[in-house]
C-alpha positions in Angstrom: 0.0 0.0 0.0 1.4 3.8 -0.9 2.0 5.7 2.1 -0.5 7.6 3.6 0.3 11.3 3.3 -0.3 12.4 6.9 3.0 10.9 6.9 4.9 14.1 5.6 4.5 16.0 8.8 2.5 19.1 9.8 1.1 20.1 7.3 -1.0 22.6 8.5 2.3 24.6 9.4 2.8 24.7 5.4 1.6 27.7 3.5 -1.7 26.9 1.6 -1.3 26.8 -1.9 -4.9 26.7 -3.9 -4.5 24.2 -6.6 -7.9 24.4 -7.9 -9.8 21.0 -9.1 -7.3 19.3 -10.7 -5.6 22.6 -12.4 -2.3 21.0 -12.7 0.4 24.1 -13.3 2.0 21.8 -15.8 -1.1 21.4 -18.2 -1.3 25.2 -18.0 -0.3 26.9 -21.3 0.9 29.6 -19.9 2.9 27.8 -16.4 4.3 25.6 -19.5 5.5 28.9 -21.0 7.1 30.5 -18.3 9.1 26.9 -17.7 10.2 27.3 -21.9 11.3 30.8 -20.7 13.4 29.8 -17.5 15.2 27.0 -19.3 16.4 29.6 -21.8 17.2 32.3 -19.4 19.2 29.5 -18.0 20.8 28.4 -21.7 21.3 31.2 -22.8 23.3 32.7 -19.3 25.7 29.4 -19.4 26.2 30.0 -23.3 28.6 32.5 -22.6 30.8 30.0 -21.0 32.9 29.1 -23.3 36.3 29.0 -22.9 39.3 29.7 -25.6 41.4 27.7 -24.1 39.3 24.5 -24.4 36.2 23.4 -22.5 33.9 25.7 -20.2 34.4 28.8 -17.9 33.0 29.3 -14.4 30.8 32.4 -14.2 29.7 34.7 -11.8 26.9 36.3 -10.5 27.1 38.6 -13.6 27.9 35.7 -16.4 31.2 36.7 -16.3 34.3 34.4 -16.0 34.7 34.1 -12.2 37.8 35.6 -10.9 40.1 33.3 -8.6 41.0 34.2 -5.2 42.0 32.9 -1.9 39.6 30.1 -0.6 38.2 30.2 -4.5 38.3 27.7 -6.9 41.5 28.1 -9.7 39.7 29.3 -12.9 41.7 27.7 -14.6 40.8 24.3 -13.6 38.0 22.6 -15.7 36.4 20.0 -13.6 35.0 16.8 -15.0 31.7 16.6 -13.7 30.6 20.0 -14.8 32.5 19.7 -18.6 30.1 16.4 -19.4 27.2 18.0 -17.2 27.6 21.1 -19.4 27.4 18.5 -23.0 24.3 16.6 -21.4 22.6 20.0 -21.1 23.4 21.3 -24.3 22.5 18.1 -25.6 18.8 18.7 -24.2 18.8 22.1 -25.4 19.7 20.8 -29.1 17.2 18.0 -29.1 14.7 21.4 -28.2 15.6 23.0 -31.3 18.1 25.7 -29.5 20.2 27.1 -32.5 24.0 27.3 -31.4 23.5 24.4 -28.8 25.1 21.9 -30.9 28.4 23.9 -30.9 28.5 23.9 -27.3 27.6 20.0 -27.6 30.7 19.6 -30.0 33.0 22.0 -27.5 32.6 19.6 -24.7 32.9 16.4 -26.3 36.1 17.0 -28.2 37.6 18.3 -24.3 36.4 15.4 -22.9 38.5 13.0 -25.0 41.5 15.0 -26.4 42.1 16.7 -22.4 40.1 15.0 -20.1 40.6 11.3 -21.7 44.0 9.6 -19.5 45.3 8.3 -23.5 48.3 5.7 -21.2 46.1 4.4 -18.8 42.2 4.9 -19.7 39.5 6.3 -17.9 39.1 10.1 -17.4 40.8 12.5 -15.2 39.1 14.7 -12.8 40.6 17.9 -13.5 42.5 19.5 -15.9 44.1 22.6 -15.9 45.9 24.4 -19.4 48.4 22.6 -20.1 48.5 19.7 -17.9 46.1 17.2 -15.8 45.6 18.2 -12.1 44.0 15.7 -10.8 44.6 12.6 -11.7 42.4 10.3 -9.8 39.4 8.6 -11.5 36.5 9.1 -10.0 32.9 6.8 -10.3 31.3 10.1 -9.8 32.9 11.8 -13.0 32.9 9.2 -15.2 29.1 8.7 -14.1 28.0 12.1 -16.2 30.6 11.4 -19.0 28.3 8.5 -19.4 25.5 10.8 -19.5 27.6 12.9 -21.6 28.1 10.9 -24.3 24.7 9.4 -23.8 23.2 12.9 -24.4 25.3 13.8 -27.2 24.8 10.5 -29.3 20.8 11.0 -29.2 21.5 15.0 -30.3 23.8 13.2 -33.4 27.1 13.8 -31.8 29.4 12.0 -34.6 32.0 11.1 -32.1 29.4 10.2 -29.3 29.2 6.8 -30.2 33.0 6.2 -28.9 32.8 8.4 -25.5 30.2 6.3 -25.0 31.5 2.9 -25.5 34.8 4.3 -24.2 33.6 5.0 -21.0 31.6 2.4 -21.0 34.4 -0.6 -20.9 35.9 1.7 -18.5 33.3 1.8 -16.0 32.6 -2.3 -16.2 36.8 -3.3 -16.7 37.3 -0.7 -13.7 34.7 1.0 -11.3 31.9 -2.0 -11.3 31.9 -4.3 -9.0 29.2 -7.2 -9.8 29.1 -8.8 -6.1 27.7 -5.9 -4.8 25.9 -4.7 -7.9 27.1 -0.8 -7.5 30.7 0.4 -8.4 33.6 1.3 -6.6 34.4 5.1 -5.6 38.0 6.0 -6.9 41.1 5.0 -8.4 44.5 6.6 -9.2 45.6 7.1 -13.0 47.0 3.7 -13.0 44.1 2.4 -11.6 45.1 1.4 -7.8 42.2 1.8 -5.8 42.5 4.8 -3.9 40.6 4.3 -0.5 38.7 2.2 1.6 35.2 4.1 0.9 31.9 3.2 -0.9 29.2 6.6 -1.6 26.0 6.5 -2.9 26.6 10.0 -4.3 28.5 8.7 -6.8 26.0 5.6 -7.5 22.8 7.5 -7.5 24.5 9.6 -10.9 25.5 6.3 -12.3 22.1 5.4 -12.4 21.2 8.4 -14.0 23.2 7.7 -16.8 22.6 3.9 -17.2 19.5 5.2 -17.6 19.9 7.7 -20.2 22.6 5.2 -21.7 19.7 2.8 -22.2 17.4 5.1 -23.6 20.4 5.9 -26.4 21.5 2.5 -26.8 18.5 0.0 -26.4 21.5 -2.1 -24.5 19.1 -3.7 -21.5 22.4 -4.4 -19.7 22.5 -0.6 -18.9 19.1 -0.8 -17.5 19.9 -4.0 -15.6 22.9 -2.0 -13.6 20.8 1.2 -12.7 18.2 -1.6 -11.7 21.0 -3.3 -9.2 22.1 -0.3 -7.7 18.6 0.6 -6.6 18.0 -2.6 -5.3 21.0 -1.9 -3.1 21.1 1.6 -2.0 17.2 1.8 -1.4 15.5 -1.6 -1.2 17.7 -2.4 1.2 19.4 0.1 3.0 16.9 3.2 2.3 14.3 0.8 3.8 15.7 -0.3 6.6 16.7 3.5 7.5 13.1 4.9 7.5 13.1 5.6 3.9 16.0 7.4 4.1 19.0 7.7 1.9 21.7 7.0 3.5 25.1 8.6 1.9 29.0 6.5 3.2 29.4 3.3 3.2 32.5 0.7 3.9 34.4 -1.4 1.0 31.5 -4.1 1.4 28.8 -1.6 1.6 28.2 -1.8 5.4 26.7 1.2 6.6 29.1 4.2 8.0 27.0 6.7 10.2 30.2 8.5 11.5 31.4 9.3 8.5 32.7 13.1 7.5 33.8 14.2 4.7 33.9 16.9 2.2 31.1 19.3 2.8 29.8 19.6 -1.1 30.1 15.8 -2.1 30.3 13.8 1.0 28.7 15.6 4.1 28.1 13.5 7.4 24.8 12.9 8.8 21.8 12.7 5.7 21.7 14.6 2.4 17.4 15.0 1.8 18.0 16.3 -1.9 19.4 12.9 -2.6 16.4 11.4 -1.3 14.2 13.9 -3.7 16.5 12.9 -6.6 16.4 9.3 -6.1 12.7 9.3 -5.8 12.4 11.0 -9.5 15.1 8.5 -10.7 13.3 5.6 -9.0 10.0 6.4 -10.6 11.4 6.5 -14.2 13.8 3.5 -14.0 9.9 2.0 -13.0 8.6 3.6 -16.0 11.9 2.6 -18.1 11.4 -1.1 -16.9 8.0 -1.7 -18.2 7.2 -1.2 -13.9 8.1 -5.0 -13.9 9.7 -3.8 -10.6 6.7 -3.2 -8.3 8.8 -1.9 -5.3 10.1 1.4 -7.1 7.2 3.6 -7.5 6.1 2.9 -4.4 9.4 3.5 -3.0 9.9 6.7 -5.1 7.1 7.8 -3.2 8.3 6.8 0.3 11.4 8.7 -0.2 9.5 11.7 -1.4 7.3 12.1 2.1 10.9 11.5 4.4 12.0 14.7 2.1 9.0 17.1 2.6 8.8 15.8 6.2 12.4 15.7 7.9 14.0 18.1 4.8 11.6 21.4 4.4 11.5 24.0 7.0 7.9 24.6 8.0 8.6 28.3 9.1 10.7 29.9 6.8 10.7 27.1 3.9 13.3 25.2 1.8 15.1 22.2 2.3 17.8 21.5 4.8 21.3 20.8 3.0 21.6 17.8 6.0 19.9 16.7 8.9 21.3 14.0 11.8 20.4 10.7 12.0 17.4 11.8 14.1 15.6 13.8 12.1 17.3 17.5 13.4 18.8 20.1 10.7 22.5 19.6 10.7 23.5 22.2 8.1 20.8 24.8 7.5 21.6 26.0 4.5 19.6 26.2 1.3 21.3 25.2 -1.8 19.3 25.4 -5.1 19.6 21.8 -5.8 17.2 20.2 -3.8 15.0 22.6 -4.6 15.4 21.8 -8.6 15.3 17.8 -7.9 11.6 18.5 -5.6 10.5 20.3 -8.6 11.2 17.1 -10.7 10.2 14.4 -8.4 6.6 16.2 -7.3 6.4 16.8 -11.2 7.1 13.2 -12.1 5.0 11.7 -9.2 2.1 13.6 -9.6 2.1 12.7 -14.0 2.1 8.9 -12.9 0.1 9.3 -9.4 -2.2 12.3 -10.9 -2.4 13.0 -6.8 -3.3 16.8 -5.6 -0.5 16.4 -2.6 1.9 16.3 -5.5 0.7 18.9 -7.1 0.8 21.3 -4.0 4.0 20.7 -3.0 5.2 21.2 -6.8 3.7 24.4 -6.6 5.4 25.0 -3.2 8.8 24.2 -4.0 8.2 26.8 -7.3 7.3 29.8 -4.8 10.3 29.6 -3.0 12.7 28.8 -5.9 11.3 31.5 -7.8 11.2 33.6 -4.6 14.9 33.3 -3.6 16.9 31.5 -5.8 16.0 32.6 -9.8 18.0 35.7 -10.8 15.4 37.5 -13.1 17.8 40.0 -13.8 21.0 38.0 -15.6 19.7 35.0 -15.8 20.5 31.3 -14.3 20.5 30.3 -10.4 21.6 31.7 -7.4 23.5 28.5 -5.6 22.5 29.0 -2.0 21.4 30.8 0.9 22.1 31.0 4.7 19.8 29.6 7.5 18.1 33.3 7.4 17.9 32.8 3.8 20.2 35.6 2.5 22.6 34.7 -0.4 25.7 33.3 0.6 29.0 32.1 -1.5 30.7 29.8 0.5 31.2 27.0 -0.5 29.7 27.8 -4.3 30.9 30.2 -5.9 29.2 32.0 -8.8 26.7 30.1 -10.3 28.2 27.2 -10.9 25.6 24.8 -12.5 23.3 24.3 -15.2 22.2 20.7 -15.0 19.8 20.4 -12.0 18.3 23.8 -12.6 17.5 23.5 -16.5 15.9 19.7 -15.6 13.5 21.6 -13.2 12.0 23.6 -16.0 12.1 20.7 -18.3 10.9 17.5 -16.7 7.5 18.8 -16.0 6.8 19.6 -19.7 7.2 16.1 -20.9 5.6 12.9 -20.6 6.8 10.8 -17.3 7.7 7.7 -19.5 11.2 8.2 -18.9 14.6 10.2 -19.0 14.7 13.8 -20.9 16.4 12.5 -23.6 13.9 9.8 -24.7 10.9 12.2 -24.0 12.5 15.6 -25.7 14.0 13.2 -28.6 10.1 12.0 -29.5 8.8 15.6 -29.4 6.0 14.0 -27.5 3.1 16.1 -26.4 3.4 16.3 -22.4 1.1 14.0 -20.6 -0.7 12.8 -23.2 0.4 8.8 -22.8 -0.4 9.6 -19.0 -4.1 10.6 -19.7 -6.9 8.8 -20.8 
């Protein structure tokens, strides 16, 4: 049986939101213009990024190339997560008929295998800098969106996405899967040594991801079957058995680590709810992907959903909590923009399949405050985060530093919930209409 939504706390401490009968924002011509006009305010503010030199800039505030600085990032340093998330979004913006999309598509692919590409050893490095790798170390959680990359590209009609994506590929099953556990391993150095005795589901919940869209640009079911195994570990059993809660470190033979601390952006201690938002969009398309021949992952998408609204969002002032403690408390009270973006998706995707008016309201929800505090209106694209008395902060983002959980915000509700972006965009399908009878 679903949940029942009295689950998801107090929610007569939540702002009412009047959702009419069954007006759903998304069928709305003109809510389903305003998300077309965000998701090019935000492609067209990241367009100016890039760089000369190869590859993408950071920006500012301004959508200017962000200065370094002590306690800043080097500008100089192009990072591999946000190179292939970068193609993947550009990739979604071709498949939407953006003119000049397809050259920033083309940008990022040739950087990711003439400068990010490790040509001795394999694999992909983590950062480079002008001249020279600077990190080294292959990480799962890199070479999860180059797999998204390529994935992207090859459904836009990348000519040389068809080898990132089998290239990174064999690298990911020769190197960072590890079929006893059905997840893969966290890091290695260049010449593949594994570098330390951890195991995140950071790392595994974006592998999924792009399985996922690998699938969709592949038909290879052997994709599907991966992103299908690391769900069955990281939720159906260990979610489960933590209150339908995502939990984030784990040991070598994926034994749960509470006391684990780590870096604050990718690997904070106690419980991250935006992963638990994210996976619950991700579980209910790899259901949707699947055929639903797996029963347990709607209904678990859902689960995951009301731990997020109830333990993540603060009732008084709104948002969700970066972390909260294994008890339920708010650990780090900052907002970052994330979350935000993956509630947008999940209450979107949940509330196509589950046509359910607690969706609905909280999809609305999440959209005041996002568009309250987080959307620049005046140069375009995200603002990353705010402190617990919600006023803009920039530590540790700097800038605006991403376009790829943002941009899916404004997109996933405008298409059908059959699936991935890619598929859905790629089919120009009207949105709902295989969802309504």
């Amino acid at each position: 049986m679903p949940p029942d939504h009295s689950d998801s706390g107090d929610q007569s401490a939540l702002p009412h939101v009047v959702a009419g009968p069954r007006a759903e924002w998304a069928t709305l011509p003109s809510h389903r213009t305003w998300l077309y006009q965000q998701a090019e305010n935000i492609f067209s503010f990241f367009a100016n990024s890039i760089n000369p030199r190869g590859c993408f800039l950071d920006l500012d505030e301004d959508g200017k190339p962000l200065a370094g600085g002590p306690s800043r990032p080097d500008p100089a340093l192009r990072r591999l997560h946000r190179t292939s998330r970068t193609v993947y979004s550009y990739a979604l913006a071709h498949l939407l008929g953006r003119p000049g999309a397809d050259m920033l598509v083309d940008h990022g692919v040739r950087f990711l295998w003439d400068r990010h590409r490790d040509a001795v050893h394999g694999g992909y490095f983590s950062s480079v800098g002008d001249n020279a790798p600077a990190d080294t170390s292959k990480q799962a959680y890199g070479h999860a969106f180059v797999l998204l990359a390529a994935s992207g590209a090859k459904v836009a009609g990348h000519p040389d996405a068809a080898r990132l994506l089998s290239d990174v590929s064999t690298i990911l099953s020769e190197h960072f899967w590890e079929d006893e556990y059905g997840a893969a391993a966290e890091s290695f150095t260049a010449g593949w040594q594994p570098l330390e005795l951890y195991r995140g589901q950071n790392a595994n919940m974006h592998l999924t991801e792009a399985l996922m869209a690998a699938f969709e640009a592949t038909g290879d079911d052997n994709y599907l079957r991966m992103a299908e195994r690391i769900a069955d570990l990281l939720i159906r059993r260990h979610a489960s058995q933590c209150g339908w809660r995502v939990p984030e470190h784990f040991t070598p033979h994926w034994q749960l680590d509470e006391g684990y601390s780590g870096n604050v952006v990718f690997r904070p201690s106690g419980l991250t709810p935006g992963h638990w938002l994210e996976w619950s969009r991700l579980l209910a398309q790899l259901g949707e992907l699947g055929g639903n021949r797996l029963g347990w992952l709607r209904d678990a998408a859902k689960r995951l959903f009301l731990s997020a609204v109830k333990q993540g969002w603060d009732l008084a002032a709104g948002g969700f909590y970066y972390t909260v403690d294994w008890d339920g408390a708010p650990r780090m009270r900052q907002r970052f923009w994330w979350p935000c973006a993956e509630g947008i998706s999940a209450a979107a995707f949940l509330n196509a399949l589950e046509n359910d008016l607690f969706y609905e309201e909280w999809y609305r929800r999440i959209w005041d405050f996002t568009a309250t505090h987080f959307i620049d209106c005046e140069h375009g694209g995200w603002y990353p985060q705010l402190d617990e008395r919600l006023q803009r902060a920039n530590d540790p983002f700097f800038g605006k530093p991403d376009i790829y959980h943002s941009v899916q915000a404004c997109l996933v509700p405008l298409f059908p919930a059959t699936g991935s972006l890619l598929s859905s965009i790629s089919r120009r399908c009207p949105y709902r209409e295989s969802n309504k009878s």
